[in-house]
PDB file with one MODEL, atoms N, CA, C and O in Angstrom:
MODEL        1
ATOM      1  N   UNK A   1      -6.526  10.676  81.467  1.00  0.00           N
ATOM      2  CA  UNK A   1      -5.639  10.889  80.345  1.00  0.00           C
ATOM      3  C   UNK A   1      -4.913   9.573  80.052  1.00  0.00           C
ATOM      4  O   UNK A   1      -4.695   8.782  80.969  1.00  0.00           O
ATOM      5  N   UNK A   2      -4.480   9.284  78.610  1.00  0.00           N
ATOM      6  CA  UNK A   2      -4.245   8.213  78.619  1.00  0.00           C
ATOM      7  C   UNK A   2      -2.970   8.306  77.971  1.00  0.00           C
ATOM      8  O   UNK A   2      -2.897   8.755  76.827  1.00  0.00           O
ATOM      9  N   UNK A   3      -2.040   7.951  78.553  1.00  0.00           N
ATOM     10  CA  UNK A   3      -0.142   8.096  77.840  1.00  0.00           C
ATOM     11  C   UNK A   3       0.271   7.152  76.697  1.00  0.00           C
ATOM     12  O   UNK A   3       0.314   6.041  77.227  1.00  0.00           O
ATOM     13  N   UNK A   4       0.503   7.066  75.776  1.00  0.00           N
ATOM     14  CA  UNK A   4       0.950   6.323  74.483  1.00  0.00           C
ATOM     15  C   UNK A   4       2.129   6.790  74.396  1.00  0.00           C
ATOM     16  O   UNK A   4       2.440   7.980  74.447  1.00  0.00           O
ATOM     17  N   UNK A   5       3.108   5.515  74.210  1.00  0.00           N
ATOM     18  CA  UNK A   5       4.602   5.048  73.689  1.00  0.00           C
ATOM     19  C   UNK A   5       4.362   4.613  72.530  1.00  0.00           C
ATOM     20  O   UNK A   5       3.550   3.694  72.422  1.00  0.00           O
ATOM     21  N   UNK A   6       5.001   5.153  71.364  1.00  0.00           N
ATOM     22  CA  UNK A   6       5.309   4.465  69.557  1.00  0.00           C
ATOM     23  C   UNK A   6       6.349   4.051  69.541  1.00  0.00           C
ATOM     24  O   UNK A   6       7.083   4.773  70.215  1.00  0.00           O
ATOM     25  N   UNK A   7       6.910   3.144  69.071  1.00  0.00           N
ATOM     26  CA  UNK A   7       8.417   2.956  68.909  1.00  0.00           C
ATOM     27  C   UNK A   7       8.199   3.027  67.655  1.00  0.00           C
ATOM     28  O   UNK A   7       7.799   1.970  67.167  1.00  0.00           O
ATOM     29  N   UNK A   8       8.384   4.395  66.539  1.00  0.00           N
ATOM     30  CA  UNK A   8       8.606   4.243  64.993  1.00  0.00           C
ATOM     31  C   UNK A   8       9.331   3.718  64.117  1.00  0.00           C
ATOM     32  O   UNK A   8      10.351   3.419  64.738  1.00  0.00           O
ATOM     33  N   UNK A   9       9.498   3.327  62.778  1.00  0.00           N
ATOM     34  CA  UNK A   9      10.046   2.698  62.171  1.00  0.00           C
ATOM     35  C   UNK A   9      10.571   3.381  60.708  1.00  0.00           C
ATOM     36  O   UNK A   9       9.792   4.151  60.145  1.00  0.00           O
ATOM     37  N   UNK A  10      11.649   3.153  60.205  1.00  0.00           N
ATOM     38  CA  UNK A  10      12.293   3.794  59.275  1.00  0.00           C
ATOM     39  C   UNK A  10      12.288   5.291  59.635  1.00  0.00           C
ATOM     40  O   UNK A  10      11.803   5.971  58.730  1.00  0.00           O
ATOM     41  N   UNK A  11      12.703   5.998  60.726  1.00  0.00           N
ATOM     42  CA  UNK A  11      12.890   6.874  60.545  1.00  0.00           C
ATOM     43  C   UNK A  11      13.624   7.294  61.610  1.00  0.00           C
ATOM     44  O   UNK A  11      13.759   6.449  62.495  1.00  0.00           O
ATOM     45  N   UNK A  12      14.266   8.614  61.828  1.00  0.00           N
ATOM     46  CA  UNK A  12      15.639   9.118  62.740  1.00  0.00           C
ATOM     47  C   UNK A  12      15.042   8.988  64.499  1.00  0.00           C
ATOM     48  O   UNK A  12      15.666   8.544  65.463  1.00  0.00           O
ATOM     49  N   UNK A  13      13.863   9.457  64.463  1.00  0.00           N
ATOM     50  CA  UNK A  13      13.425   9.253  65.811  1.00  0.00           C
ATOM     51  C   UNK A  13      12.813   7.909  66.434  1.00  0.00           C
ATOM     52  O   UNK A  13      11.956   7.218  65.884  1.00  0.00           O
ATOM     53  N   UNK A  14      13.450   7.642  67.779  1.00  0.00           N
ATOM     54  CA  UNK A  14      13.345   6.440  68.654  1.00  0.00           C
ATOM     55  C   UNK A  14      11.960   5.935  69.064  1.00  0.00           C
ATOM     56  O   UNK A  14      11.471   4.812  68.947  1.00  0.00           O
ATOM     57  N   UNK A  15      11.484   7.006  69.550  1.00  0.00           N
ATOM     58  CA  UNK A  15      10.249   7.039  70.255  1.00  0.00           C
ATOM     59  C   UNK A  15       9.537   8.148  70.409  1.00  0.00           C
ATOM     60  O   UNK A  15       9.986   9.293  70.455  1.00  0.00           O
ATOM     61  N   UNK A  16       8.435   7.817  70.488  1.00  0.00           N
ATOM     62  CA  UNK A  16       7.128   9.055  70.443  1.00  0.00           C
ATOM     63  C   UNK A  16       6.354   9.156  71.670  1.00  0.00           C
ATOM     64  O   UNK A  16       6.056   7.996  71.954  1.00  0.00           O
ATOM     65  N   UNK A  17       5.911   9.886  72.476  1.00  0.00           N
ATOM     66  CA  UNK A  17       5.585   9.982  73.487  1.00  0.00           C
ATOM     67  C   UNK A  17       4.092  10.736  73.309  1.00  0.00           C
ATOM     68  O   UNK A  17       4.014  11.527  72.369  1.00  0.00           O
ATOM     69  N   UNK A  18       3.086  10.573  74.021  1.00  0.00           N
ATOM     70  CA  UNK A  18       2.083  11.664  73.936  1.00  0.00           C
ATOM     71  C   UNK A  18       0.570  11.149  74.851  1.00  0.00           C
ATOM     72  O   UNK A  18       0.402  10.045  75.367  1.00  0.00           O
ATOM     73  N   UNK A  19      -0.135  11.989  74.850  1.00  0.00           N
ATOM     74  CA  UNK A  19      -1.051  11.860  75.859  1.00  0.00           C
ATOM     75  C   UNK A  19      -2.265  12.070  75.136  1.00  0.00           C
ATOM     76  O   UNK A  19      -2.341  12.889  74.220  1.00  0.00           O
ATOM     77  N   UNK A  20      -3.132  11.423  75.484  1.00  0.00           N
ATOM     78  CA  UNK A  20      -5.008  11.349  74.769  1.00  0.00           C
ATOM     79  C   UNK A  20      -5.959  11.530  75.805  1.00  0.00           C
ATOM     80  O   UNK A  20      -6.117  10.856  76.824  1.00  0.00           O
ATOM     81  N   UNK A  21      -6.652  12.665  75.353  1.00  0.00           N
ATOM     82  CA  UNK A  21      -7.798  12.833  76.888  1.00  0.00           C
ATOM     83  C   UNK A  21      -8.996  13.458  75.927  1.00  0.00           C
ATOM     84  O   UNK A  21      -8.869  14.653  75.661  1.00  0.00           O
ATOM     85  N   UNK A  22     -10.007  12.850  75.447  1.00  0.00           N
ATOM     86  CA  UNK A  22     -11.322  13.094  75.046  1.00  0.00           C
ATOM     87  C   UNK A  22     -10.893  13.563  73.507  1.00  0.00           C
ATOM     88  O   UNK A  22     -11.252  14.625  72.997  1.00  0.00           O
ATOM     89  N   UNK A  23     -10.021  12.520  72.843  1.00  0.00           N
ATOM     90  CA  UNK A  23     -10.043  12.825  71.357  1.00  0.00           C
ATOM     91  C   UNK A  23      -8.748  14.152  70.708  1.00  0.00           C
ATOM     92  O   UNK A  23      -8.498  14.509  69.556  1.00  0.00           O
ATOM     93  N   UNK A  24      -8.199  14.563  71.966  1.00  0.00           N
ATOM     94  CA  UNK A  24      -7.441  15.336  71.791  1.00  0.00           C
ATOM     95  C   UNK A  24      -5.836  14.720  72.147  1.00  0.00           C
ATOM     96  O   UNK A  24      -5.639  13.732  72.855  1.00  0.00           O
ATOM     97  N   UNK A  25      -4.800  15.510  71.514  1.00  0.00           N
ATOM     98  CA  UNK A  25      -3.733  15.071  71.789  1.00  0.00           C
ATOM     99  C   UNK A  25      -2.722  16.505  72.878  1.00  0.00           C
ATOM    100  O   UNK A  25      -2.669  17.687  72.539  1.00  0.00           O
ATOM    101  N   UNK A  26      -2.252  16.087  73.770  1.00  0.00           N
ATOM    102  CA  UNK A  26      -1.330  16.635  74.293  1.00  0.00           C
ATOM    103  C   UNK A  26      -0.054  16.171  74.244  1.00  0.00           C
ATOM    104  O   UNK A  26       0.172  15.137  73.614  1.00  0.00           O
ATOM    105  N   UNK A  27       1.265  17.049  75.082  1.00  0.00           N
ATOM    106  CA  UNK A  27       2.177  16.510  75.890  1.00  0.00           C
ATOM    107  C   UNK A  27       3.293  15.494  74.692  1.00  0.00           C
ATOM    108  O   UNK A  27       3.931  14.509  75.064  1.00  0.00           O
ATOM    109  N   UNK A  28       3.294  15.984  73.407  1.00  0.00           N
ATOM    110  CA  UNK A  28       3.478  15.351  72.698  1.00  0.00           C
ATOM    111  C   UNK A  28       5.407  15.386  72.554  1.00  0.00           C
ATOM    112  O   UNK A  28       6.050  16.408  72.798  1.00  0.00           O
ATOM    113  N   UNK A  29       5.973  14.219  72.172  1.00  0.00           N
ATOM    114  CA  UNK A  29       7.961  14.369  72.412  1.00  0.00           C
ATOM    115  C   UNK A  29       7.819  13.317  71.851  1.00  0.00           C
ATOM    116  O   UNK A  29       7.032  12.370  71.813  1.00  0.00           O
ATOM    117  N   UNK A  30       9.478  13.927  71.057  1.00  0.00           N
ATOM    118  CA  UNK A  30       9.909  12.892  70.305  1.00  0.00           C
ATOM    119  C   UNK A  30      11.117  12.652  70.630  1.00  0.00           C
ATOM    120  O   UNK A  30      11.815  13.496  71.191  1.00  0.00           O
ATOM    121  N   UNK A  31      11.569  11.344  70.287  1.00  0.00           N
ATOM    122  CA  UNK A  31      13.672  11.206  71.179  1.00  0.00           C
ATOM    123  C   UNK A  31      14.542  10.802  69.684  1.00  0.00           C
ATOM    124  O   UNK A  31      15.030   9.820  69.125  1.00  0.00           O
ATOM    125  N   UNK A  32      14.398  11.971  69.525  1.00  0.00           N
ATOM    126  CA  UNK A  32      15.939  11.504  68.334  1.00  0.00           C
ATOM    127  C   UNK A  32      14.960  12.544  67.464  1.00  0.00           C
ATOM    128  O   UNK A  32      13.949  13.209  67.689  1.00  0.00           O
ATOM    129  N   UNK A  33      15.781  12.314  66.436  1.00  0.00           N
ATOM    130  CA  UNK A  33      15.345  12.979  64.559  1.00  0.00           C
ATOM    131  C   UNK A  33      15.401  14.154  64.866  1.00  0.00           C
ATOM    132  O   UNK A  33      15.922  14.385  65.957  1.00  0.00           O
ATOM    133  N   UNK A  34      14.922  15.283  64.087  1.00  0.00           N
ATOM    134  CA  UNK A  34      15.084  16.714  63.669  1.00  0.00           C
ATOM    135  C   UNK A  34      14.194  17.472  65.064  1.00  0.00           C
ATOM    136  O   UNK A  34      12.979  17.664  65.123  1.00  0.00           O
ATOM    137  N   UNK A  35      15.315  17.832  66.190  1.00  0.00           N
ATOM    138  CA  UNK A  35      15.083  18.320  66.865  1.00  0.00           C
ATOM    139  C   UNK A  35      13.959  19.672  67.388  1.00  0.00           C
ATOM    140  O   UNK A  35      13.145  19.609  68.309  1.00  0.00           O
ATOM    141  N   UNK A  36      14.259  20.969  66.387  1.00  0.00           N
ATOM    142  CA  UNK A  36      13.422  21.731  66.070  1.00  0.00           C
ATOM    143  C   UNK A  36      12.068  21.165  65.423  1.00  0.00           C
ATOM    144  O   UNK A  36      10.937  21.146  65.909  1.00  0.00           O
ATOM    145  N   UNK A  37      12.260  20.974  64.902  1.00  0.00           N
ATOM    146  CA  UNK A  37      10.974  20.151  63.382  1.00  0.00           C
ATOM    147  C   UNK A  37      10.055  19.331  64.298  1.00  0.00           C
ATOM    148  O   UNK A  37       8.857  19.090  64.150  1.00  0.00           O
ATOM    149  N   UNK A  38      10.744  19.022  65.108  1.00  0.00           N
ATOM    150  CA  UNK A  38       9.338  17.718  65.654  1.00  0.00           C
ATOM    151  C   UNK A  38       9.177  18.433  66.944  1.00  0.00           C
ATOM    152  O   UNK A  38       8.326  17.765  67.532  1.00  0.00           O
ATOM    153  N   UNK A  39       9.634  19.738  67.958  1.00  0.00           N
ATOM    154  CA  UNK A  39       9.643  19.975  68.838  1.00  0.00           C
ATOM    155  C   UNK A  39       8.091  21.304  68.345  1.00  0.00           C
ATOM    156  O   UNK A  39       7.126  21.540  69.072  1.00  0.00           O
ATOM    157  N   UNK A  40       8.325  21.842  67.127  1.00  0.00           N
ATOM    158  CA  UNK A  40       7.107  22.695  66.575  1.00  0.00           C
ATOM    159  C   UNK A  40       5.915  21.453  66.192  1.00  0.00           C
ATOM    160  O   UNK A  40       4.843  21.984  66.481  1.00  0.00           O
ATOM    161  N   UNK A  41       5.740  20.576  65.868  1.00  0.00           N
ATOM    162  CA  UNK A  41       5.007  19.613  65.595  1.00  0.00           C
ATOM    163  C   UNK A  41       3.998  19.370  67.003  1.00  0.00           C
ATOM    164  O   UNK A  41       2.772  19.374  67.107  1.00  0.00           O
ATOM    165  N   UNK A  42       4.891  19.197  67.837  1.00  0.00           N
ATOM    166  CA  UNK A  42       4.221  19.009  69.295  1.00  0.00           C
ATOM    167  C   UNK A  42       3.711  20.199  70.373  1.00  0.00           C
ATOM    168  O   UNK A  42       3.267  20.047  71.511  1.00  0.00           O
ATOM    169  N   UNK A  43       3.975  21.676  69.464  1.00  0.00           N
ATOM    170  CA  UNK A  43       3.367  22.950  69.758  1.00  0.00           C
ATOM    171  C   UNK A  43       2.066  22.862  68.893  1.00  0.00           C
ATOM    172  O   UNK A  43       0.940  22.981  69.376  1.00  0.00           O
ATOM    173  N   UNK A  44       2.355  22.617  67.416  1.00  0.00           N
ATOM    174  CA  UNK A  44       1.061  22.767  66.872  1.00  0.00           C
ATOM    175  C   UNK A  44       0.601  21.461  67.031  1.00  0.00           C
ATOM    176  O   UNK A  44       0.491  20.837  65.976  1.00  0.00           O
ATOM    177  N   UNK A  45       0.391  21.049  67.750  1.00  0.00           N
ATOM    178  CA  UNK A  45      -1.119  19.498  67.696  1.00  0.00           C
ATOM    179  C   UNK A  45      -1.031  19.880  69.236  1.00  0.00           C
ATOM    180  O   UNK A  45      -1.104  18.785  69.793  1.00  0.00           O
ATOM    181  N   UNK A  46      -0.927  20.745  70.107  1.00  0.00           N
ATOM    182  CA  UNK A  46      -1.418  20.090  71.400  1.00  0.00           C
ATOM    183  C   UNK A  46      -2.636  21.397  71.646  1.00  0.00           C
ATOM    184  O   UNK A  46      -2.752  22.610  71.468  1.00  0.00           O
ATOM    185  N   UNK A  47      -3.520  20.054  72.247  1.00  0.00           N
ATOM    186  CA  UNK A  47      -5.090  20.061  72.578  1.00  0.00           C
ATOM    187  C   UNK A  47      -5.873  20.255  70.881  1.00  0.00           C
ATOM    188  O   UNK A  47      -6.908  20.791  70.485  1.00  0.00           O
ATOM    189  N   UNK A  48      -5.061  19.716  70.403  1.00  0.00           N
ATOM    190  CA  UNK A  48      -5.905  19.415  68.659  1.00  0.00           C
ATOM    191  C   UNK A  48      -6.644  17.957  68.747  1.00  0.00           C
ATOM    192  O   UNK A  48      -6.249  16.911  69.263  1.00  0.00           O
ATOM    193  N   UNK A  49      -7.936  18.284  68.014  1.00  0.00           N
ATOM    194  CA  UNK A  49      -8.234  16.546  67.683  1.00  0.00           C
ATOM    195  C   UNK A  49      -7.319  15.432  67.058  1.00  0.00           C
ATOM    196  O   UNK A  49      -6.837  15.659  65.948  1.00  0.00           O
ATOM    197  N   UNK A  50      -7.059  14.294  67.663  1.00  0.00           N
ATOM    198  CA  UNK A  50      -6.281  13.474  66.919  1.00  0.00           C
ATOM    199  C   UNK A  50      -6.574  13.301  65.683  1.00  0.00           C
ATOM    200  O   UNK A  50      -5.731  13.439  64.796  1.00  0.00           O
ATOM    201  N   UNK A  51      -8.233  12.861  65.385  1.00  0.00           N
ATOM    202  CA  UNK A  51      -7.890  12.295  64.359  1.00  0.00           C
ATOM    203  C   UNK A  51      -8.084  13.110  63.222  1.00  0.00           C
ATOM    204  O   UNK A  51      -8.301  12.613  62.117  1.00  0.00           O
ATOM    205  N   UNK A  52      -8.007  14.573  63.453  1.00  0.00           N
ATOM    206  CA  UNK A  52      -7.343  15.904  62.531  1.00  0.00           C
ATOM    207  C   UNK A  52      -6.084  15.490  62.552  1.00  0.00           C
ATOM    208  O   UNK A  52      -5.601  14.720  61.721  1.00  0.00           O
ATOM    209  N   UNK A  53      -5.453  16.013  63.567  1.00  0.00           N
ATOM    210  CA  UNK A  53      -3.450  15.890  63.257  1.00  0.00           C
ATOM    211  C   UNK A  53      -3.252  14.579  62.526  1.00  0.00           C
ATOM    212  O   UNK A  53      -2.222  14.607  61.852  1.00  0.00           O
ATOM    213  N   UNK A  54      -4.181  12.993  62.420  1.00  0.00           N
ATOM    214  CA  UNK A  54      -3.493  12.072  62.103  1.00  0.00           C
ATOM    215  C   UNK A  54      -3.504  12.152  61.069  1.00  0.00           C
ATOM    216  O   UNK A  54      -2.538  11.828  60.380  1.00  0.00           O
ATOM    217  N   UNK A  55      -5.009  12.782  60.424  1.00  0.00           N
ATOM    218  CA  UNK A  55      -5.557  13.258  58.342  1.00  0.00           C
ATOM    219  C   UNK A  55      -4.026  13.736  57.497  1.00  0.00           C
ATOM    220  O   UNK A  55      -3.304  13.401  56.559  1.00  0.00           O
ATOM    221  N   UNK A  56      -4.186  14.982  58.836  1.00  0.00           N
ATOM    222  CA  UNK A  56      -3.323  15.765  58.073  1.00  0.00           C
ATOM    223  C   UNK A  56      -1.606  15.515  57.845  1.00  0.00           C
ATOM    224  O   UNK A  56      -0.920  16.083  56.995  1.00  0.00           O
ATOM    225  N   UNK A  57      -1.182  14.599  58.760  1.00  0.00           N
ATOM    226  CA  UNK A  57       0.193  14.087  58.832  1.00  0.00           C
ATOM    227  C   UNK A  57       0.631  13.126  58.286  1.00  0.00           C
ATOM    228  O   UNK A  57       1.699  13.013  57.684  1.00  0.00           O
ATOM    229  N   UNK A  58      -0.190  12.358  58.469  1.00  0.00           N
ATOM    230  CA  UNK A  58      -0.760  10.643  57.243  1.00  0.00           C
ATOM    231  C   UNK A  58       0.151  11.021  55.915  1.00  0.00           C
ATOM    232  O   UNK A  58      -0.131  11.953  55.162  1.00  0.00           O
ATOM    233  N   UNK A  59       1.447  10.025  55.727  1.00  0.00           N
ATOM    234  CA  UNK A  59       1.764  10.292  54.090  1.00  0.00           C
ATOM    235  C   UNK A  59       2.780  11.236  53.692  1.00  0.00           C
ATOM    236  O   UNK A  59       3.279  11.304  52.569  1.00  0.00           O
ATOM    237  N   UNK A  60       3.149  12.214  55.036  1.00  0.00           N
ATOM    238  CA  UNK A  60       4.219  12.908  54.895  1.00  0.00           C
ATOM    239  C   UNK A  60       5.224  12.134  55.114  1.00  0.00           C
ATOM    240  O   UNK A  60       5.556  11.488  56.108  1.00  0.00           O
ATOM    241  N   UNK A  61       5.947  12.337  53.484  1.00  0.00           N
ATOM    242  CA  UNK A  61       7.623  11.985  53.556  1.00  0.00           C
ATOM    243  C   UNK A  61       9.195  12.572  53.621  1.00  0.00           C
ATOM    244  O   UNK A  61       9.528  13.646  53.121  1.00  0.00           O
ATOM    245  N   UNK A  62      10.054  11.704  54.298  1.00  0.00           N
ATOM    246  CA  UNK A  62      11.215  12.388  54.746  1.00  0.00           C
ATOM    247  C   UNK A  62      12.467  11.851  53.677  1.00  0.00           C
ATOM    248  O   UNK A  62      12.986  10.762  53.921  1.00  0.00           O
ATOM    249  N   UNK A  63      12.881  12.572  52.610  1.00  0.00           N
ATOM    250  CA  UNK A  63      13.963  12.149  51.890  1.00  0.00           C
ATOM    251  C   UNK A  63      13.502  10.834  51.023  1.00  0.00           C
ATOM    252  O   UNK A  63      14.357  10.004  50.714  1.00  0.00           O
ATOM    253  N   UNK A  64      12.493  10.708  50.740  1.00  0.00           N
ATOM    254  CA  UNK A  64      12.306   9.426  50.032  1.00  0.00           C
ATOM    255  C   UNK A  64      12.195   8.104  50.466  1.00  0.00           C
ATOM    256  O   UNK A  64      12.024   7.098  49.776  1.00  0.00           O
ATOM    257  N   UNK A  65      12.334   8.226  51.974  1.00  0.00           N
ATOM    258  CA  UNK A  65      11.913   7.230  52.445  1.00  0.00           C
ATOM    259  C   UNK A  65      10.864   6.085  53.217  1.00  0.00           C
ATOM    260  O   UNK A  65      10.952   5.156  54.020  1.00  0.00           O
ATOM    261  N   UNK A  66       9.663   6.911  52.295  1.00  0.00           N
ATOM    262  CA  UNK A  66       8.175   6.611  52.243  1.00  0.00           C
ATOM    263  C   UNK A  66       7.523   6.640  53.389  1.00  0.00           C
ATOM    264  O   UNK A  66       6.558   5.908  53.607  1.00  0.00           O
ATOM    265  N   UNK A  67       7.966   7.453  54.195  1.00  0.00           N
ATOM    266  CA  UNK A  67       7.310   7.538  55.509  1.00  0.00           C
ATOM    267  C   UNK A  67       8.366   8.804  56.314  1.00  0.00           C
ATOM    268  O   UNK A  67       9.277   9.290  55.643  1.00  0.00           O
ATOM    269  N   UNK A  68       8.143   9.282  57.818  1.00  0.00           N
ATOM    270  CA  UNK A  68       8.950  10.260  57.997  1.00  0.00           C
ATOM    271  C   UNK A  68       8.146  10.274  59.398  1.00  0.00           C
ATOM    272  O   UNK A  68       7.013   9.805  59.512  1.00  0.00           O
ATOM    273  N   UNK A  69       8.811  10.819  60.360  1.00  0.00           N
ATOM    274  CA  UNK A  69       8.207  10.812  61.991  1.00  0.00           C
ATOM    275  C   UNK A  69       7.148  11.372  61.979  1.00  0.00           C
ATOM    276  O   UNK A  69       6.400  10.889  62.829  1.00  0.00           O
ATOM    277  N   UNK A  70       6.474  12.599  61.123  1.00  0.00           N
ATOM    278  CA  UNK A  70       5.615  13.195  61.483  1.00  0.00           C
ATOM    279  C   UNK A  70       4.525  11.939  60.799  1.00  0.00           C
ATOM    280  O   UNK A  70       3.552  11.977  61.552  1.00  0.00           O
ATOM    281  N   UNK A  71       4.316  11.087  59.949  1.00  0.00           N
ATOM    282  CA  UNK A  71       3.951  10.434  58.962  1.00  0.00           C
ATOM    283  C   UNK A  71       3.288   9.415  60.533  1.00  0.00           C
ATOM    284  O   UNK A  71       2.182   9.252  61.047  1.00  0.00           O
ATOM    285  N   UNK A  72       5.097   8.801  60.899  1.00  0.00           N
ATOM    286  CA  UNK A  72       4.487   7.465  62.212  1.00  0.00           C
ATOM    287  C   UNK A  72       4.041   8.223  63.236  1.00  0.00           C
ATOM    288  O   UNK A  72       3.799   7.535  64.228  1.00  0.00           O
ATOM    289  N   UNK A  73       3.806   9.563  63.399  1.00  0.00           N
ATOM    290  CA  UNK A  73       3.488   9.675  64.535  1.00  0.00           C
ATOM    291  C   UNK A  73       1.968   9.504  64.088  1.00  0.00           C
ATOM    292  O   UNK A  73       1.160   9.010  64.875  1.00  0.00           O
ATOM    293  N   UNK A  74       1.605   9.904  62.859  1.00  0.00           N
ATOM    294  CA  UNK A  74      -0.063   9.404  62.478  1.00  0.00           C
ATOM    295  C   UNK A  74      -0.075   8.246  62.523  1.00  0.00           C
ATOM    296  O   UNK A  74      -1.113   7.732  62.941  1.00  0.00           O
ATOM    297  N   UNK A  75       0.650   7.678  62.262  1.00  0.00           N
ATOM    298  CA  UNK A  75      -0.060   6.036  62.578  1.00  0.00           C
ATOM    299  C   UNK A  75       0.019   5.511  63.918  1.00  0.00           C
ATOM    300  O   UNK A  75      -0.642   4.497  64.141  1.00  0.00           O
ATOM    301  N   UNK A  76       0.872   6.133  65.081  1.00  0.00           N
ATOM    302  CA  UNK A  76       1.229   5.966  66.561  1.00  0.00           C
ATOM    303  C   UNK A  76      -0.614   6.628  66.674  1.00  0.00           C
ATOM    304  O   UNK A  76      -1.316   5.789  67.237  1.00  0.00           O
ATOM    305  N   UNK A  77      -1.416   7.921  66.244  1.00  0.00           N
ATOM    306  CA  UNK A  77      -2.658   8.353  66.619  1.00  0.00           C
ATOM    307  C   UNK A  77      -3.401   6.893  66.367  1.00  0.00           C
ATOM    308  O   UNK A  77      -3.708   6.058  67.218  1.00  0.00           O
ATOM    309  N   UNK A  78      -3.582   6.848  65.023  1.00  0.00           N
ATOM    310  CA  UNK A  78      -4.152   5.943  64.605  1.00  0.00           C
ATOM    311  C   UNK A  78      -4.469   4.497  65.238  1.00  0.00           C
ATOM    312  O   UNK A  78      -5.428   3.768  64.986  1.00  0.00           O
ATOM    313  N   UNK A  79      -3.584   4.318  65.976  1.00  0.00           N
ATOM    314  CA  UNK A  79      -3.729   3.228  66.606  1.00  0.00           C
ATOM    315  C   UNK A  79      -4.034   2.657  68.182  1.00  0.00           C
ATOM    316  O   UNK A  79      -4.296   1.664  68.861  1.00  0.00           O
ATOM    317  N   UNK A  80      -3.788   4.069  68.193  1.00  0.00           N
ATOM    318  CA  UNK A  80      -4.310   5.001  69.941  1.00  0.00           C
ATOM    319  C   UNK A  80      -5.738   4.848  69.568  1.00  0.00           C
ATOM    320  O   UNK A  80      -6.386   4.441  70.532  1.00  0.00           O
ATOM    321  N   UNK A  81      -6.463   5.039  68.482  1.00  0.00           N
ATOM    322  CA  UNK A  81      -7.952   5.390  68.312  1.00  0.00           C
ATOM    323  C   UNK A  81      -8.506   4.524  68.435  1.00  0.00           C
ATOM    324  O   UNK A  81      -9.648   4.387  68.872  1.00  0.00           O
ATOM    325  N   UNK A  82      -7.719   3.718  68.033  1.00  0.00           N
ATOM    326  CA  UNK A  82      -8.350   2.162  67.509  1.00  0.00           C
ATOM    327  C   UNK A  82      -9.256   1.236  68.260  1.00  0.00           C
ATOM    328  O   UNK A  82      -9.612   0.173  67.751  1.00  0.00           O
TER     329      UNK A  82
ENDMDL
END
C-alpha cells in the first residue's frame, strides 16, 4: 500500500492524507475545511478506483474560488497516478 500526503492549495483544508493499493483509494482524511463534507467524501471513495473518484471530483468548486478540497484532492489522485 502506498500512503500519499497533499498539502492543498486555496482552500480551508491543510492536508490530505490517503492510501493507494492496486488503483484503488483507501484510508482517506482531511485536516481542516468542512468537517462533515470531507469526512462523507472519504466514506464514499474508499476501495473506489482512483482514477474514477479523480473524473468525477476534477473541477468541483467551493464559493468561487476555482477549485475546492474535493477538486485538490483530484489532483493530490492525479499525481499519485502519475
Amino acid at each position: 500500500m502506498n500512503h500519499i500526503t497533499f498539502r492543498p492549495k486555496g482552500v480551508c483544508s491543510a492536508k490530505i492524507d490517503f492510501d493507494l493499493e492496486d488503483g484503488k483509494i483507501y484510508n482517506v482524511s482531511f485536516l481542516g475545511g468542512c468537517n462533515g463534507n470531507l469526512k462523507a467524501i472519504g466514506k464514499l471513495v474508499e476501495g473506489k478506483d482512483a482514477k474514477e473518484v479523480a473524473d468525477i471530483l476534477r473541477g468541483n468548486d467551493c464559493q468561487g474560488r476555482g477549485t475546492s478540497c474535493a477538486d485538490q484532492f483530484s489532483k493530490a489522485i492525479d499525481e499519485a497516478l502519475a
